[in-house]
C-alpha beads as a LAMMPS data file, in Angstrom:
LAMMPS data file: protein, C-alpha beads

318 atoms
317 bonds

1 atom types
1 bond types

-500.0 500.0 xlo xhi
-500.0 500.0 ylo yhi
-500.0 500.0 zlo zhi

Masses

1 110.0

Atoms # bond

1 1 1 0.000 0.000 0.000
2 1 1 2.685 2.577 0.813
3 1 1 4.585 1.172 -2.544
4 1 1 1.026 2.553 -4.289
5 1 1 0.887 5.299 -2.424
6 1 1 4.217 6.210 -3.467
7 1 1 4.012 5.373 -7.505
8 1 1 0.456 7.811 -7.550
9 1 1 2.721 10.955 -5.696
10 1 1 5.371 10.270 -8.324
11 1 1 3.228 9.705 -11.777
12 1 1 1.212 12.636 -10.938
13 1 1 3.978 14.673 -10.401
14 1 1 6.202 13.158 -12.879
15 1 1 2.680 14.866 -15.449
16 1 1 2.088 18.023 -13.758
17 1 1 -1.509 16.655 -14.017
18 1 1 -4.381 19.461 -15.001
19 1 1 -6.072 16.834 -16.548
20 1 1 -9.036 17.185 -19.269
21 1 1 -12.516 17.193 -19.615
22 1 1 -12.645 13.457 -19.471
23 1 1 -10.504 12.901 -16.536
24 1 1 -12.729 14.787 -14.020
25 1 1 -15.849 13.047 -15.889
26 1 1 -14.214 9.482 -15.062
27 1 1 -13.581 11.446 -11.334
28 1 1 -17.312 11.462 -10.846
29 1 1 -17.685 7.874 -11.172
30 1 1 -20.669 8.554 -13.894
31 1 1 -21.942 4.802 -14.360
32 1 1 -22.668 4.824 -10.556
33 1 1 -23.964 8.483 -11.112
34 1 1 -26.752 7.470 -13.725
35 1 1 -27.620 4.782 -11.072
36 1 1 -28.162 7.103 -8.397
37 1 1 -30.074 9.461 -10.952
38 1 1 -32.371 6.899 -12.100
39 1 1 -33.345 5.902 -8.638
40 1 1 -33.744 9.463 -7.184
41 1 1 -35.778 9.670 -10.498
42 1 1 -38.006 7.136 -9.215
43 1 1 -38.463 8.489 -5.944
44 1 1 -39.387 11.982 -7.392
45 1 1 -41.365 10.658 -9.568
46 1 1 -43.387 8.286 -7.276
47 1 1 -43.452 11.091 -4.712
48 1 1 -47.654 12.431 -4.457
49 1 1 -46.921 16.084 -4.304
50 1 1 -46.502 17.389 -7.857
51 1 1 -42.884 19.635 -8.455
52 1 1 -42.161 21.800 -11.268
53 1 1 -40.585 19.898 -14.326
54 1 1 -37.716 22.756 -14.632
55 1 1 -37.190 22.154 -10.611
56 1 1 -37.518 18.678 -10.882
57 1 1 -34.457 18.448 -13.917
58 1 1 -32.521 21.117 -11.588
59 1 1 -32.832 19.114 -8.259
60 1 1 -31.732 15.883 -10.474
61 1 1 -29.011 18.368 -11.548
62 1 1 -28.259 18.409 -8.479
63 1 1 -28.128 14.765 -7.342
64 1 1 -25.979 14.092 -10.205
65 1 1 -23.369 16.609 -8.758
66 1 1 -23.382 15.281 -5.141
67 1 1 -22.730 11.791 -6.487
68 1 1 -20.083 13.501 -8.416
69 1 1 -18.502 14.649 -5.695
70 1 1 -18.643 11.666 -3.419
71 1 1 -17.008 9.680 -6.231
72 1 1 -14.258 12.406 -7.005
73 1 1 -13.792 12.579 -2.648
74 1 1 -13.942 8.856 -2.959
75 1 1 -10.766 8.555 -5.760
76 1 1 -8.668 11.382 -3.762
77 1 1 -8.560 9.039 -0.526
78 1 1 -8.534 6.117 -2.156
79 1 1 -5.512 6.851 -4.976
80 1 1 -3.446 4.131 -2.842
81 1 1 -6.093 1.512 -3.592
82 1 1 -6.302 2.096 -6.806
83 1 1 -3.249 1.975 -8.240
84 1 1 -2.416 -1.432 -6.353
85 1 1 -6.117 -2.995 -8.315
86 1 1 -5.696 -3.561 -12.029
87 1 1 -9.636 -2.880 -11.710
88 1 1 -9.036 0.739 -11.125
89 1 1 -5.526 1.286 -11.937
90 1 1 -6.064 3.293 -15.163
91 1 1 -8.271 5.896 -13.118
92 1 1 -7.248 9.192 -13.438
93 1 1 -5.370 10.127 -9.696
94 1 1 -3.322 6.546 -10.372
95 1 1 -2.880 7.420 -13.489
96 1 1 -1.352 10.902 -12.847
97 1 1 -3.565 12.380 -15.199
98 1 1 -4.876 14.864 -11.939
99 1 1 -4.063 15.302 -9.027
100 1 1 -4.879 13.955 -5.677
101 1 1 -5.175 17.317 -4.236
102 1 1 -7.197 18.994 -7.716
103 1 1 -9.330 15.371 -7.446
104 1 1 -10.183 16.367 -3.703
105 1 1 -10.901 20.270 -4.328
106 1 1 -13.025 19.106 -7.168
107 1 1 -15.184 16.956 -5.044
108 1 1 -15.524 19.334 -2.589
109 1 1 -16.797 22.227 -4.797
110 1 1 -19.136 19.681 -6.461
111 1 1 -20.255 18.348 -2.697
112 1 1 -20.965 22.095 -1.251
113 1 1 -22.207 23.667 -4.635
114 1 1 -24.631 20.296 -4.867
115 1 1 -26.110 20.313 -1.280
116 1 1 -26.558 24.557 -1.336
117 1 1 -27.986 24.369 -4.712
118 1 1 -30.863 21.423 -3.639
119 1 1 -31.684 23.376 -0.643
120 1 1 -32.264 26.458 -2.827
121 1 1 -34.330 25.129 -5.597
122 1 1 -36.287 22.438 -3.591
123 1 1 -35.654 22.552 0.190
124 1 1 -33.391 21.528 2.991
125 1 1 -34.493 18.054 3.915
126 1 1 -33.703 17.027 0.420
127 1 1 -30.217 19.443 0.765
128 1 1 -29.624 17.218 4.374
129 1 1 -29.943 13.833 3.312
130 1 1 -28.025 14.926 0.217
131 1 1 -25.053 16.044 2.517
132 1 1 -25.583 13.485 4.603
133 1 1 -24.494 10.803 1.684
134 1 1 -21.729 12.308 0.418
135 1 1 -20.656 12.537 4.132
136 1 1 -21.261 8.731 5.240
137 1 1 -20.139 8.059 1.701
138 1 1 -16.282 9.528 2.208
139 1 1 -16.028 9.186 5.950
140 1 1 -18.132 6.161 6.716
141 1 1 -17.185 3.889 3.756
142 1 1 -14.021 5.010 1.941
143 1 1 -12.223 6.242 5.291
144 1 1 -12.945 3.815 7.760
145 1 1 -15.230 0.928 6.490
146 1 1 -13.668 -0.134 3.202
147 1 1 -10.656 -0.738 5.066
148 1 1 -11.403 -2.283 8.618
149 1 1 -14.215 -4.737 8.252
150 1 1 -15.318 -7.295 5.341
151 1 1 -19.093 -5.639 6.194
152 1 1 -17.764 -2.442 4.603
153 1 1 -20.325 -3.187 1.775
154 1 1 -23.035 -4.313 3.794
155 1 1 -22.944 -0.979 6.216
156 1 1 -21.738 1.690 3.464
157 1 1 -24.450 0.441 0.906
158 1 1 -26.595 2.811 2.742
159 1 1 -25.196 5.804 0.724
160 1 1 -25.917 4.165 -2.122
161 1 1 -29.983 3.462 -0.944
162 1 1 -30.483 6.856 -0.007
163 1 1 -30.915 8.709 -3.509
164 1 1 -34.584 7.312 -3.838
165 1 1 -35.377 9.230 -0.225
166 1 1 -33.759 12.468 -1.587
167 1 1 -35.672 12.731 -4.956
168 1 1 -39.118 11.859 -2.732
169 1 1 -37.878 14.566 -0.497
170 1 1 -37.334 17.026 -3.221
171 1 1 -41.091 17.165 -4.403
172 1 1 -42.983 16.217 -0.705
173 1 1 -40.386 18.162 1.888
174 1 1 -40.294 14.658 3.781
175 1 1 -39.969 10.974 4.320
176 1 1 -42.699 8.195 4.052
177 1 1 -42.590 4.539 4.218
178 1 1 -42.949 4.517 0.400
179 1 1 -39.513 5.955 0.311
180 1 1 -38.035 3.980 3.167
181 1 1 -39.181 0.917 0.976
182 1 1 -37.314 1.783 -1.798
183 1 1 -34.109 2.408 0.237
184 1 1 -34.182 -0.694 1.750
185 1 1 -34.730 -2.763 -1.941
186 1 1 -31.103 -1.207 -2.984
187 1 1 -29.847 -1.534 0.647
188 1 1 -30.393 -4.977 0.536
189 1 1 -29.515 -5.614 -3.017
190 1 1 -25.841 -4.134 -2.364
191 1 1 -24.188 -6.840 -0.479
192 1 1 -24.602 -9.592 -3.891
193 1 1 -24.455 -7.423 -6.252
194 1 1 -20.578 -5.956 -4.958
195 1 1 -19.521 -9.576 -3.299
196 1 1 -20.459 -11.116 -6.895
197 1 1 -17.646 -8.744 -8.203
198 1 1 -15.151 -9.573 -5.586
199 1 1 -15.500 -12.948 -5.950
200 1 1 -13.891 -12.196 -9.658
201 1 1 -11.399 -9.593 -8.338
202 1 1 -10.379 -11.717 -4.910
203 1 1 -6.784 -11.692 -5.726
204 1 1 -6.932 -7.881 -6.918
205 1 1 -8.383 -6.956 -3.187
206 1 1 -6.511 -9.027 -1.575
207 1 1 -3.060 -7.240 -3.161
208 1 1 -4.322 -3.806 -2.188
209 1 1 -5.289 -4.871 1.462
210 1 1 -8.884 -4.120 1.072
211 1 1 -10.624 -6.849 3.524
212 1 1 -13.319 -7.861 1.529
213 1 1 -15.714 -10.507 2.351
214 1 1 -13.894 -13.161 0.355
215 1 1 -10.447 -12.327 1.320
216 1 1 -11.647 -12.421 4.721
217 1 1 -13.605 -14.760 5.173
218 1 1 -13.341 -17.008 1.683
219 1 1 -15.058 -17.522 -1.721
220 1 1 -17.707 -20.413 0.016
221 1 1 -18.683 -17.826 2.963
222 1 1 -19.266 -15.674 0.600
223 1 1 -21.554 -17.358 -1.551
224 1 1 -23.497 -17.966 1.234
225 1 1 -24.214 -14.807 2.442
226 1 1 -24.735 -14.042 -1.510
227 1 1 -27.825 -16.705 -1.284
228 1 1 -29.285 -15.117 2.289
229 1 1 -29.046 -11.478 0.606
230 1 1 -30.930 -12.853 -2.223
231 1 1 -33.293 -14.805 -0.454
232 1 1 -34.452 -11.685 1.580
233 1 1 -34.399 -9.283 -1.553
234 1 1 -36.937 -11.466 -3.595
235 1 1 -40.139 -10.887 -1.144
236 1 1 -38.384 -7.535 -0.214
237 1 1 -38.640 -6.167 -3.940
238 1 1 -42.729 -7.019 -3.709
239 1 1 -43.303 -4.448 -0.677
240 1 1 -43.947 -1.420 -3.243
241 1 1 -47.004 -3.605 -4.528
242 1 1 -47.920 -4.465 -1.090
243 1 1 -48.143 -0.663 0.459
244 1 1 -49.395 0.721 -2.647
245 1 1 -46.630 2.317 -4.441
246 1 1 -46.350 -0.616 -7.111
247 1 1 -49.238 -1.686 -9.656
248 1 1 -50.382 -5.203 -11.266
249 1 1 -47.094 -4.602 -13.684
250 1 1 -44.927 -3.962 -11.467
251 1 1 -46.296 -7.176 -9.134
252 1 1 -45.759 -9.732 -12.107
253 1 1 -42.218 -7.851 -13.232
254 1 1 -41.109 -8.133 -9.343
255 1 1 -42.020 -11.607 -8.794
256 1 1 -40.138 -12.931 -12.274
257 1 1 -37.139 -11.002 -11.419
258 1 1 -37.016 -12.164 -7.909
259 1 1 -37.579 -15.364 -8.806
260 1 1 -34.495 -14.823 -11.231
261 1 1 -32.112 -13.258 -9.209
262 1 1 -32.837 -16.506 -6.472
263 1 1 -31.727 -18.797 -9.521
264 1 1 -28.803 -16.847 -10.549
265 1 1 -27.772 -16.787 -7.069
266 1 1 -28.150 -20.752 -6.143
267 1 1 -26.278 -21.703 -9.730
268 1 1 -23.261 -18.873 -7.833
269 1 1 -23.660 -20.539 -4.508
270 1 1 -23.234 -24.046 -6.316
271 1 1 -20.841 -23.883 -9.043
272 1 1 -17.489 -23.063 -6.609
273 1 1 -14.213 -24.316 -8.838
274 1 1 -12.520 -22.783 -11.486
275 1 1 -14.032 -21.209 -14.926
276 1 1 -17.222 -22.045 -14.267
277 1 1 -17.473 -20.698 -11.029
278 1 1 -16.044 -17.118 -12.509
279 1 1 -18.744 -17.317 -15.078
280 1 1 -21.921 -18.031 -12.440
281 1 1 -20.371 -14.986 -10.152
282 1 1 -20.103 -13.050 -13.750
283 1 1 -23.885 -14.090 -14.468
284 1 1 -24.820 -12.589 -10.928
285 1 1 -23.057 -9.151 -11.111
286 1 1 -24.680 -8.607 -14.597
287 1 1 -28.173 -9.927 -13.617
288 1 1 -28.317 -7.916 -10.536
289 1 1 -27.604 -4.712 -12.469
290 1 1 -30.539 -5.329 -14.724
291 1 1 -32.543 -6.661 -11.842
292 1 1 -32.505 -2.686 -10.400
293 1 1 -32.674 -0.925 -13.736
294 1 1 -35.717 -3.240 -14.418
295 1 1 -37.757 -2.938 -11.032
296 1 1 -37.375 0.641 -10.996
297 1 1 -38.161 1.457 -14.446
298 1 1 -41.455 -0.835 -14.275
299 1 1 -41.726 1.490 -11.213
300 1 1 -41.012 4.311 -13.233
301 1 1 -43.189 3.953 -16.064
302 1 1 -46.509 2.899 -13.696
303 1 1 -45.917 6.146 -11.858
304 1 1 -44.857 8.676 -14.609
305 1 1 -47.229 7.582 -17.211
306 1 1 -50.526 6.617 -15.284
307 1 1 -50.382 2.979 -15.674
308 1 1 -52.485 1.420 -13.010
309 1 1 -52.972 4.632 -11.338
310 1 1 -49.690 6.351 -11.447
311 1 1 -49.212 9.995 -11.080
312 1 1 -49.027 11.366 -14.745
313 1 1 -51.326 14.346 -13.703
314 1 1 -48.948 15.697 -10.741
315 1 1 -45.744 14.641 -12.696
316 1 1 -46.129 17.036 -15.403
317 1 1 -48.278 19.312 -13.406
318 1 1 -46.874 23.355 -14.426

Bonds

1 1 1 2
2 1 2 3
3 1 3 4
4 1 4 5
5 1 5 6
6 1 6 7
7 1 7 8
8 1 8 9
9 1 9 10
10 1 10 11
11 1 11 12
12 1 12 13
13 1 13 14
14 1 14 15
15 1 15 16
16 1 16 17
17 1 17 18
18 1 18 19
19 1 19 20
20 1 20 21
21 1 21 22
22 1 22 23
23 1 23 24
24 1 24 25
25 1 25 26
26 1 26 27
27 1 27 28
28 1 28 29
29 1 29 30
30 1 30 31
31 1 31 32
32 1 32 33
33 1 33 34
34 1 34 35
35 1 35 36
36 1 36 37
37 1 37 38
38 1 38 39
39 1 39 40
40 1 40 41
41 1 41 42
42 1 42 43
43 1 43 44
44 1 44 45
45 1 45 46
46 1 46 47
47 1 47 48
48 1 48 49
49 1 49 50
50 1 50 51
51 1 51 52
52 1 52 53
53 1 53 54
54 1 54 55
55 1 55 56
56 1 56 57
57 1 57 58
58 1 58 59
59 1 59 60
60 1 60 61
61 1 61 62
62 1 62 63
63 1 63 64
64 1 64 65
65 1 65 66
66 1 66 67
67 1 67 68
68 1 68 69
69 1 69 70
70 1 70 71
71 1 71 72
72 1 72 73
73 1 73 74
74 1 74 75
75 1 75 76
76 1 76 77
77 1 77 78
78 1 78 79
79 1 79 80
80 1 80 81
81 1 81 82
82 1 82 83
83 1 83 84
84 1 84 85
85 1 85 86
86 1 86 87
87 1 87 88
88 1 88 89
89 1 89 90
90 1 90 91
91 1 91 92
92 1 92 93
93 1 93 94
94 1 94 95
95 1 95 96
96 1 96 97
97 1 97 98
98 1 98 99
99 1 99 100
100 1 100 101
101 1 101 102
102 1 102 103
103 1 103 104
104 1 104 105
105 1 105 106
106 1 106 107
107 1 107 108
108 1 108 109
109 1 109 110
110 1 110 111
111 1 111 112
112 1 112 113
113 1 113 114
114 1 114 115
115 1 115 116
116 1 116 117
117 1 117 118
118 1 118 119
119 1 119 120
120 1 120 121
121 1 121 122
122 1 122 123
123 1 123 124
124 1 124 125
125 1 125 126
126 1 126 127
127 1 127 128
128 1 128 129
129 1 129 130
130 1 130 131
131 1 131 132
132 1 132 133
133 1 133 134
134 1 134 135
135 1 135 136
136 1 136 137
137 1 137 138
138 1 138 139
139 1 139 140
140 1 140 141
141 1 141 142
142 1 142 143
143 1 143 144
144 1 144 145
145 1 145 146
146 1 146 147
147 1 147 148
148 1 148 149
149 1 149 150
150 1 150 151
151 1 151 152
152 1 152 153
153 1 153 154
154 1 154 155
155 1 155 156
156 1 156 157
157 1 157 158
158 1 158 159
159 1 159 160
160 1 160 161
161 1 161 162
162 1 162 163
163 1 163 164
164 1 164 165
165 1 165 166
166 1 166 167
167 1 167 168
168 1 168 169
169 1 169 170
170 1 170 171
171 1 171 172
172 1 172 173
173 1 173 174
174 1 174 175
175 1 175 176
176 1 176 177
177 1 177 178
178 1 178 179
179 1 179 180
180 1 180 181
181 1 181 182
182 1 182 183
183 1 183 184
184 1 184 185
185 1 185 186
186 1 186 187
187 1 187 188
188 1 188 189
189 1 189 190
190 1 190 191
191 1 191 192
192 1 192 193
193 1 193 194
194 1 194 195
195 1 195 196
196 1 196 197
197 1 197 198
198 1 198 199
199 1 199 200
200 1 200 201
201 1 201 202
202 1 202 203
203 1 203 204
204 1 204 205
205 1 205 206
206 1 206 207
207 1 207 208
208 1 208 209
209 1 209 210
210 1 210 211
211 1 211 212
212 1 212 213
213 1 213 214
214 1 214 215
215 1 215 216
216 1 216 217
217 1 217 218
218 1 218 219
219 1 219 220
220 1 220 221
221 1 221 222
222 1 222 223
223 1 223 224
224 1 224 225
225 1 225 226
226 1 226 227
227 1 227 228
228 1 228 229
229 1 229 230
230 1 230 231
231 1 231 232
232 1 232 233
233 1 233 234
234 1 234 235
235 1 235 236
236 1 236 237
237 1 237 238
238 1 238 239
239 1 239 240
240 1 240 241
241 1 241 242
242 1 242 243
243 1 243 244
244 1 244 245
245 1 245 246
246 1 246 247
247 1 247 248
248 1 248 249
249 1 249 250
250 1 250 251
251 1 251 252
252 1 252 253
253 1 253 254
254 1 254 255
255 1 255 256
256 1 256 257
257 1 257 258
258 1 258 259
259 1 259 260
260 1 260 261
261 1 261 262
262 1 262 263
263 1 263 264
264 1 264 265
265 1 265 266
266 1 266 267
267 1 267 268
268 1 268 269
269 1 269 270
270 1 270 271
271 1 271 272
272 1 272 273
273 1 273 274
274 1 274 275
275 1 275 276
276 1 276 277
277 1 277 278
278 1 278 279
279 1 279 280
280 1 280 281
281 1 281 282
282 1 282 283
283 1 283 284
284 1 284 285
285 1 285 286
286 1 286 287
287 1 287 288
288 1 288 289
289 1 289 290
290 1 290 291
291 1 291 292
292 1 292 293
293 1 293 294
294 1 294 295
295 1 295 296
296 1 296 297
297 1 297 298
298 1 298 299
299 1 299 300
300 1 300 301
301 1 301 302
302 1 302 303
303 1 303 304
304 1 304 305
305 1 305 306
306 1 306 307
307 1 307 308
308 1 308 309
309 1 309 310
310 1 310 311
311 1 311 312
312 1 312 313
313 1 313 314
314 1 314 315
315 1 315 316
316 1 316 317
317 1 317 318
């Protein structure tokens, strides 16, 4: 680690850094930023109190920046990491292509700009739990969980859960169980999702001293606690048809992809030697991505277009 740490202080200064357009893009982490977009899409769009479509777009805006920032914070503090991973050596602090001190004013301009800006175009709860995430993101997760305790995923997923809560909180000015609900589907679906991925990149952690689940506690343990996750999120996805939130679509598209993500999971928790094993924890990591995108655009779509009595009146209400 102090090798790494070393190599990142000389290639950035080695390039004078400065960096391009594209290097503080890949600093923002933007595949995990559409994910948190989409779901605090979701929750702003399920939300019953009607916002303005041009404060609506500028409080998404303003998601997208906060999740900006946590992932710029995140790749300042965690430039040692990364260039010991071949996962995430080619990132742009590692690299040398910017700095780790540019990468960490960055974030921070993004993280207060973000959270002022939310509070001023839709209102402070939504501005709090905004600030909140970034917070628990960089000094929960990347500080302190991600490298004391293989339940770093399973505690710092909550910054991940909460952008659901902070689009509903944009358009109502609070919290509900409806939103709770949805936090606690991505909450949940987390731990598999990120354990399928380090059960491909075991070695890779391992080398940068991350103490992840199956460097900790090995590949079988892991699978395990792979198959309890998934056994919990398959009834746990139905609760938005159960309280209300979710129609007959969404029911029927629930159930199937629970149902999948149980199978994918048992044929991971099976198949435990060589390439066949990589290719069932492969299957996982790229079902469970489309299991989210899927539930929450069937979510999506009932609410923002009035399918069985979503909100298309108070969506697009001026």
């Amino acid at each position: 680690m102090a090798d790494a740490a070393i190599s990142v202080t000389a290639a950035t200064a080695e390039a004078g850094a400065g960096g391009d357009i594209a290097d503080y893009v890949a600093l923002m982490k933007p595949r995990v930023m559409f994910l948190v977009v989409f779901t605090a899409l979701v929750g702003l769009v399920a939300a019953p109190v009607a916002l303005h479509p041009v404060l609506a777009v500028a409080s998404l805006i303003c998601i997208a920046a906060g999740a900006g920032a946590a992932g710029a914070l995140n790749m300042w503090y965690d430039a040692d990491i990364d260039a010991a991973m071949a996962r995430t050596a080619a990132r742009p602090v590692p690299r040398g292509r910017v700095t780790a001190d540019e990468a960490r004013s960055f974030g921070a301009v993004l993280a207060v700009g973000s959270v002022i800006c939310l509070g001023v175009m839709a209102n402070w709860l939504a501005a709090a739990l905004l600030a909140i995430t970034i917070g628990f993101y960089l000094f929960i997760y990347t500080m302190w969980l991600k490298r004391t305790t293989p339940q770093n995923i399973v505690i710092g997923g909550a910054a991940g859960a909460v952008p659901p809560m902070i689009g509903w909180a944009a358009a109502t000015g609070g919290v509900s169980l409806e939103a709770f609900v949805l936090f606690l589907i991505i909450f949940v679906w987390t731990p598999p999702h990120f354990w399928a991925l380090a059960l491909l990149r075991t070695r890779d952690y391992a080398k940068a001293g991350v103490p992840m689940l199956p460097v900790v506690a090995g590949a079988d343990a892991t699978r395990a606690q792979i198959l309890i996750y998934s056994l919990i999120l398959a009834p746990l996805g139905m609760a938005p048809a159960v309280i209300g939130l979710g129609g007959a679509l969404y029911t029927a598209t629930a159930a199937v992809l629970g149902a999948l993500f149980v199978a994918v999971a048992i044929d991971c928790y099976r198949k435990r030697e060589g390439e066949e094993a990589d290719r069932a924890a492969k299957n996982l990591f790229g079902y469970s991505v489309l299991y989210l995108f899927l539930l929450f655009a069937v979510l999506l779509v009932e609410q923002g277009f009035g399918i069985d009595g979503g909100s298309l009146p108070s969506l697009w209400a001026m």
